[in-house]
C-alpha positions in Angstrom: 0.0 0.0 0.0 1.0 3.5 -0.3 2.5 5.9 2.2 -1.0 7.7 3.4 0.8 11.2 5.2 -2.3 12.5 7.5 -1.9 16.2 8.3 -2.4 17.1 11.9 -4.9 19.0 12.5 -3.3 22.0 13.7 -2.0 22.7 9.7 -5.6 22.5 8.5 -7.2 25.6 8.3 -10.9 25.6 9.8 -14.3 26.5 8.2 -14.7 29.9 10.4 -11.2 31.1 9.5 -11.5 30.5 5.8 -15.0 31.6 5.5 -14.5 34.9 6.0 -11.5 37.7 5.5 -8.6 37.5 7.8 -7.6 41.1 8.2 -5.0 43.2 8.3 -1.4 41.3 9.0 0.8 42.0 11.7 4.3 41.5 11.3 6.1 40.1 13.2 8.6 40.6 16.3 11.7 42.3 15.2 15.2 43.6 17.2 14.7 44.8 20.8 11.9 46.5 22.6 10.2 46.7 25.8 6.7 47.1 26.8 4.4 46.8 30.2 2.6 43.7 29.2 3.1 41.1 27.2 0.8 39.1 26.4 1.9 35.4 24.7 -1.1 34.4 22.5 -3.8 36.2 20.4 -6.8 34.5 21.1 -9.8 35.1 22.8 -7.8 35.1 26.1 -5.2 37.2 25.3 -7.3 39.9 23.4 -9.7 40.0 26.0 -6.8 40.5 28.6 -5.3 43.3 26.5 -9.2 45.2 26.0 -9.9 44.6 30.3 -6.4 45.5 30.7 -6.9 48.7 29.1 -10.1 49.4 30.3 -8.0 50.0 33.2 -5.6 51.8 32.0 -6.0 53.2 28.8 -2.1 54.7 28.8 -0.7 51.3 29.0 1.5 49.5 26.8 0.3 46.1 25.8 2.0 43.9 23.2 0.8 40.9 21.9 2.7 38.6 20.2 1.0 35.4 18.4 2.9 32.4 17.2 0.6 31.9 14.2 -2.0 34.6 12.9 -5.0 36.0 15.4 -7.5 33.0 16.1 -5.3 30.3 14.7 -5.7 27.6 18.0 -9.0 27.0 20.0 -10.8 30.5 18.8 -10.7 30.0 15.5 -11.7 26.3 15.6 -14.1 26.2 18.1 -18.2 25.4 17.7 -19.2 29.4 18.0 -21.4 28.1 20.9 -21.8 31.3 23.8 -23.3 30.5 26.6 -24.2 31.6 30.1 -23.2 28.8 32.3 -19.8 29.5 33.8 -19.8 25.6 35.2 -20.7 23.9 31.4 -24.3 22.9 32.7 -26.4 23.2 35.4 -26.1 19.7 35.8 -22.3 20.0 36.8 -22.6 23.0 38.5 -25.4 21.6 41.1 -22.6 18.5 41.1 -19.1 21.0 41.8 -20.5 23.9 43.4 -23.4 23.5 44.9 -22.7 26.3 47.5 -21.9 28.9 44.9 -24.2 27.8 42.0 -26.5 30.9 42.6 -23.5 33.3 42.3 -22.1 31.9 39.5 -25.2 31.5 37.4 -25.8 35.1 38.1 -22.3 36.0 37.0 -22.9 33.6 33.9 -25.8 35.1 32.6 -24.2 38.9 33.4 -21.1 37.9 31.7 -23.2 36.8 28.2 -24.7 39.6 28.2 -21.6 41.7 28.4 -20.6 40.1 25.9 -23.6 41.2 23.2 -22.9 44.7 24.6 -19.5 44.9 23.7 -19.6 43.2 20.6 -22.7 46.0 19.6 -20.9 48.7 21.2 -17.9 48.1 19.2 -19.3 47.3 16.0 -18.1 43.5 15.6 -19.8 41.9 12.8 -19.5 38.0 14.0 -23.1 36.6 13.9 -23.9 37.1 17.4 -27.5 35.7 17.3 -29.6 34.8 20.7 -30.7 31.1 20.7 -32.4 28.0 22.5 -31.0 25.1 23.2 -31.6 21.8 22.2 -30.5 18.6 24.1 -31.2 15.2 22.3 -31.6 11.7 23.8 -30.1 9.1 21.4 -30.8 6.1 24.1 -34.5 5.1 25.2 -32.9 5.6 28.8 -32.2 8.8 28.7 -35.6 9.9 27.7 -36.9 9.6 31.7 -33.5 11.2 32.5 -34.8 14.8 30.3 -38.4 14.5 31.7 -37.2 14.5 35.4 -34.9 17.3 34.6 -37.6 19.3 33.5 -38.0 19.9 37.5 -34.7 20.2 38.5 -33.8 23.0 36.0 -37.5 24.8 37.3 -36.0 24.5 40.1 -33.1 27.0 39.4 -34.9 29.1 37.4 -34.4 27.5 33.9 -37.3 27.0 31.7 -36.8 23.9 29.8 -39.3 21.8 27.7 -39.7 18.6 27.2 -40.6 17.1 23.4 -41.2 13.7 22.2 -40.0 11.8 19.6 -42.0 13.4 17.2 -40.9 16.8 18.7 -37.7 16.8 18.5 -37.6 15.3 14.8 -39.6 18.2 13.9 -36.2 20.1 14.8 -33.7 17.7 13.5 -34.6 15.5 10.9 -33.3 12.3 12.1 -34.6 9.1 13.1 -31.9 8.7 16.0 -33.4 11.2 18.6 -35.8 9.8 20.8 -36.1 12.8 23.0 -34.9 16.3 23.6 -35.0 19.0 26.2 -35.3 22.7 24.6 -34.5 25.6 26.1 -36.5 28.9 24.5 -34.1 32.2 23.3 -36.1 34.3 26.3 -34.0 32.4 29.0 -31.5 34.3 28.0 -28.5 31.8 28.1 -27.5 31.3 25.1 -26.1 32.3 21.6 -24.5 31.6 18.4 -21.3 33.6 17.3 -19.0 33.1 14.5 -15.8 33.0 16.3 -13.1 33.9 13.3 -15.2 36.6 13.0 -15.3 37.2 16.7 -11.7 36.8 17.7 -10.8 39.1 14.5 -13.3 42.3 15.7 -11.6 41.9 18.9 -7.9 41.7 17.9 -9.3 45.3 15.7 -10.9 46.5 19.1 -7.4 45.8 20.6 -5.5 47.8 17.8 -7.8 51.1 18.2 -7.0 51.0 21.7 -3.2 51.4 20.6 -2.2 47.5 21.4 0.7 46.6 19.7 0.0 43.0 17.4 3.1 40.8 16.1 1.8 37.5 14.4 4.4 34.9 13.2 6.5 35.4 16.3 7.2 32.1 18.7 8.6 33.0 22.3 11.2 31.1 22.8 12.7 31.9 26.2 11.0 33.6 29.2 13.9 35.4 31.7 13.1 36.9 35.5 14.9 40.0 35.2 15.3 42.6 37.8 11.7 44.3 38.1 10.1 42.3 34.6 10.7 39.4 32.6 12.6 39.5 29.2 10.9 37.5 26.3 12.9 35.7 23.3 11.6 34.8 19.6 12.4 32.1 17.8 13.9 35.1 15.8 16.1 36.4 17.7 14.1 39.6 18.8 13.8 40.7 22.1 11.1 42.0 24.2 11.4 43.6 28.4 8.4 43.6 29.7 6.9 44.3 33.1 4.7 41.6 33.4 4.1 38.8 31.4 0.4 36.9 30.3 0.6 33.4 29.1 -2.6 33.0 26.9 -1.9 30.1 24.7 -4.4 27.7 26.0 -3.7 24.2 24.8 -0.7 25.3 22.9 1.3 26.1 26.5 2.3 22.3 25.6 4.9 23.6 22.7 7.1 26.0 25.2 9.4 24.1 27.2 10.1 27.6 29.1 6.7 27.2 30.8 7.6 25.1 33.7 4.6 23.9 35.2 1.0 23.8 33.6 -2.0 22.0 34.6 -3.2 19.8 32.6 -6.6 17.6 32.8 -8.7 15.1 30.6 -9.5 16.4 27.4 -12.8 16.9 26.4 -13.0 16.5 22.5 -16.3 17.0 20.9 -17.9 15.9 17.6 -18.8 18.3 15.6 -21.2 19.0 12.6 -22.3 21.4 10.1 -25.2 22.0 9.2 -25.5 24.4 5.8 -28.6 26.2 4.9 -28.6 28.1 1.6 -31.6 30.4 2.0 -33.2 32.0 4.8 -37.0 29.8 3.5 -34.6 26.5 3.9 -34.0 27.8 8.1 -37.8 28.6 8.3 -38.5 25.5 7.2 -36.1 23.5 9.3 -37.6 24.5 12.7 -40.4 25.4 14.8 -38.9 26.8 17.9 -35.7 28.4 15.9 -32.8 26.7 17.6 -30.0 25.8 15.7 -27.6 24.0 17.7 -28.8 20.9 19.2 -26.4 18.9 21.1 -26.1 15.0 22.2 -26.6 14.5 26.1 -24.0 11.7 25.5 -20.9 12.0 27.2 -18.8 12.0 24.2 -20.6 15.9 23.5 -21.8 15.3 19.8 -23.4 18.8 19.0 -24.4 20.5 15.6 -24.9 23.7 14.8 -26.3 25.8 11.5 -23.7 27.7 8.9 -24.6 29.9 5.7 -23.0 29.1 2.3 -24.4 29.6 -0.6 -24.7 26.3 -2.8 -22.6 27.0 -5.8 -19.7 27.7 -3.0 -17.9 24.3 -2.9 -16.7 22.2 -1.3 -17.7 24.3 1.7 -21.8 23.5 0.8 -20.7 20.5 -1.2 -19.3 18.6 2.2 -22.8 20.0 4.2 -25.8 19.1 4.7 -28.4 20.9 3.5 -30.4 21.7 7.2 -33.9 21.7 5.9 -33.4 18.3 4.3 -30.6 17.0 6.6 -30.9 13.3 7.5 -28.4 11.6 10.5 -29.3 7.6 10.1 -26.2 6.2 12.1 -25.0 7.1 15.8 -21.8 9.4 15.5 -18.9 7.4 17.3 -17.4 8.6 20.5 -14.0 10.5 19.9 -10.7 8.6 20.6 
């Protein structure tokens, strides 16, 4: 057989970050410089650091500097799924932190909404729509699991309904679901974004504020100096800063100058598109208007609508069309 050479997945280039334009470039890193904060990583961690950290201070000096380009790792790849729960359910909030699950679901819910004010007050164009959501039972079991939770969540405030079979099929066309649980837009926790587009307005937002952008530019070396740290490229460039913010997320595994990180067991989730090519094919699709049902699975299967047009292949070509989209076998769970 022949040599089959599979690209890892970090070289491909995802659907939000080739859908639409990537912006202006930022070159990168060159001779010596200094800076009060640095901050490693040009995500939606480190761009959000640089905008709170000038909200702060608006006459300090912020560098970013980015390995890749602006959104390359988790931002840019991610589902575009925004929602309000800081503990990634009630369900595992009332298990972790029962004590301070009030708090945090009313920080959660400030926090989304914070988020569609800053993204209106600063003119970011990324999609930000206000949803339901829609969890589906692919095992008769779990259908009494969803009816009971009907009180639970009531119980907490959420306002969650239950639909049948024939329900839930009128939402996604598949013969799989057996149940779901859907939560309406008015609840108020949750939303669609597109995140390319999301991670991009931001990393303009931190450029008006006079944040200083390098892509292309790997940190090689991280020195305590007197008072700061000193930061080295790949390059050769270097960078005194007072403080230092590593952002990189799951990439913190590719610097060997980060001594200590913790790490955990991933959660990987399947993911699918959905395309619709017309606003009469979404109308048709649903009756309660949510787009992005999920799996109650443990493996975290979820699905969510994008636009293309048809004749833009092999973006629609490799889609689904939603309004006619039919799932006749169980996704497997990731390895």
């Amino acid at each position: 057989m022949p040599d089959v050479t599979v690209p890892s997945p970090t070289d491909a280039v995802s659907y939000w970050l080739a859908a639409s334009p990537a912006g202006p470039e930022h070159p990168p890193l060159s001779g010596d410089g200094a800076t009060d904060v640095v901050i490693v990583g040009a995500g939606f961690t480190g761009l959000w650091t640089a905008i709170a950290l000038t909200d702060t201070d608006p006459g300090l000096r912020v560098t970013i500097l980015e390995a890749e380009t602006i959104g390359y790792g988790a931002s840019g790849r991610n589902g575009g799924f925004c929602q309000a729960s800081l503990t990634h359910g009630l369900a595992n909030g009332l298990r972790h932190f029962p004590d301070e699950l009030a708090i945090l679901d009313a920080e959660g819910l400030a926090n989304l909404a914070a988020i569609e004010a800053f993204v209106r007050d600063n003119g970011i164009d990324c999609d930000f729509e206000r949803t339901g959501d829609l969890s589906v039972a692919d095992q008769p079991y779990q259908v009494d699991e969803l009816k009971a939770w009907v009180d639970v969540a009531a119980e907490w405030g959420e306002e969650v309904v239950f639909l049948d079979s024939a329900a839930v099929r009128e939402e996604v066309h598949s013969p799989l679901w057996q149940a779901g649980l859907f939560r309406p837009p008015a609840q108020g926790r949750d939303a669609l974004v597109d995140p390319a587009k999301l991670v991009r307005g931001l990393a303009r937002v931190c450029e008006e504020r006079g944040v200083v952008l390098h892509e292309q530019t790997r940190v090689e070396a991280v020195e305590r100096r007197a008072g700061g740290v000193r930061l080295r490229t790949d390059d050769g460039a270097l960078l005194d800063a007072d403080h230092v913010v590593v952002a990189t997320s799951a990439f913190v595994y590719r610097f060997a100058w980060v001594s200590s990180a913790p790490f955990g067991t991933p959660v990987v989730p399947d993911v699918y598109r959905m395309t619709a090519s017309s606003s009469s094919a979404r109308s048709a699709q649903s009756v309660t208007g949510c787009r992005s049902p999920s799996s109650v699975r443990a493996s975290g299967s979820v699905t969510r609508m994008t636009w293309a047009p048809l004749s833009a292949a092999p973006l629609a070509a490799s889609s689904a069309i939603w309004s006619q989209a039919t799932m006749t076998e169980a996704p497997e769970s990731p390895r």
